[in-house]
N, C-alpha and C positions, 0 to 999 in steps of 0.2 A: 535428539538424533533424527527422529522423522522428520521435521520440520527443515533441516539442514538437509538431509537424501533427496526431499522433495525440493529444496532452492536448489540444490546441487544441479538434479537435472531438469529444471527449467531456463537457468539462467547455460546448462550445455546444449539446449536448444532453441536460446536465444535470438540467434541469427534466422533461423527457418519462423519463430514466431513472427518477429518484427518483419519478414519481409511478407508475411499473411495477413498480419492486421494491422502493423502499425503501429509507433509506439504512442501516441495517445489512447488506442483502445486497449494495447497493455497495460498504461499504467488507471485503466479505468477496471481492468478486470483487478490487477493489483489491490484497490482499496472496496471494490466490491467483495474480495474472498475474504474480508474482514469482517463483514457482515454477520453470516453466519460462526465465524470463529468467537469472535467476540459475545455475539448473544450466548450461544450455546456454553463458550466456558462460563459463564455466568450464571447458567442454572444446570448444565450436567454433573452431577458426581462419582459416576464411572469413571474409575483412572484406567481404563481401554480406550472408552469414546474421545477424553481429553489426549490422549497419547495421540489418538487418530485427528484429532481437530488440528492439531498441532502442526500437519501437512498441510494445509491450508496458508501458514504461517509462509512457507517454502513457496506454495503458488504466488502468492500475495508478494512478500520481500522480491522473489525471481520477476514475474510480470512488472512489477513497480521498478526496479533497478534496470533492466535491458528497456524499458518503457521511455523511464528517466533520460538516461544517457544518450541515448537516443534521440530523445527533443531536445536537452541542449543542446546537443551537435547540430540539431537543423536551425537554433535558431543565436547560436553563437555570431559573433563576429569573427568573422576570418582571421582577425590578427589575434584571436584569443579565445581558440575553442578550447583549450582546457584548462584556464582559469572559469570558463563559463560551469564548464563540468562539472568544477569540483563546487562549485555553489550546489548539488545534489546533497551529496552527504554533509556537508556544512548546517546543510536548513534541515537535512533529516535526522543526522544523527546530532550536531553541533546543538544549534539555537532548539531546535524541535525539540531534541529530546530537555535540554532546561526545564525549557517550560511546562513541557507533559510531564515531567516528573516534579514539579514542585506543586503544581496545579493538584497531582492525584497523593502527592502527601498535605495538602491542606482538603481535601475532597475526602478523603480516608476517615475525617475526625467525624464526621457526619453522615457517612453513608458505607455500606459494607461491601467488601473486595468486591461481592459477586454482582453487586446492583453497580459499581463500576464497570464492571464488561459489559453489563446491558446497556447502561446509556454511553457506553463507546459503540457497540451495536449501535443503539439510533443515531448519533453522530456520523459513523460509515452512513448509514443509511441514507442522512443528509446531504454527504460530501459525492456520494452517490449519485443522486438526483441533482447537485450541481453540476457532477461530470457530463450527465446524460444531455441534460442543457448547453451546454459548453461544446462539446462535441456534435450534436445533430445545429447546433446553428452553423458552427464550421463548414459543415457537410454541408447546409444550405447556401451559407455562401459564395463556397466552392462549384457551386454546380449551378 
């Protein structure tokens, strides 16, 4: 229920984000609030602090969804901005989630729940440091 209150109003303040930052640097804050969620359910055992990590969950889905739909639409074709669209949820929750969940039940037989959120923690981390790349060469090119 946190983590739903806190997408709730992200994604109801949607419109004022994206037109502050931009939906590449939303969907970079998006997989950034991973970071810290992922590590920390990984080694915390307070069921307060995980109830509260949980809102991160909300930042992260809200920024990454109004981020998302957003760059499609900028880089759709005009005769087909919402076939482009729905290629979002298709690769995040369709094909994406397949693979993440077969991958973390063959990963399960060898390594324990909690050291999976830590190296999905380094994984954000990762995908992190490619966003930051990807977006400041943008910016360079742009300017």
């Amino acid at each position: 229920a946190t983590g739903v209150m806190a997408e709730v109003f992200v994604l109801g303040f949607g419109r004022p984000l994206l037109d502050r930052f931009g939906p590449r640097l939303l969907i970079l804050v998006g997989v950034a609030s991973s970071l810290p969620r992922f590590w920390l359910t990984g080694t915390v055992e307070s069921a307060e602090v995980l109830v509260l990590l949980q809102s991160l969950h909300g930042l992260g889905f809200g920024t990454f969804w109004v981020g998302g739909v957003a760059f499609l639409s900028e880089i759709a074709p005009k005769e087909a901005p919402n076939a482009t669209q729905s290629l979002l949820p298709a690769s995040a929750f369709g094909a994406g989630y397949l693979l993440s969940m077969s991958l973390a039940s063959t990963v399960f037989q060898w390594i324990k729940p909690a050291q999976l959120f830590q190296y999905l923690g380094v994984g954000s981390a990762l995908t992190i440091g490619a966003g930051l790349y990807i977006w400041r060469r943008e910016v360079t090119l742009n300017t």
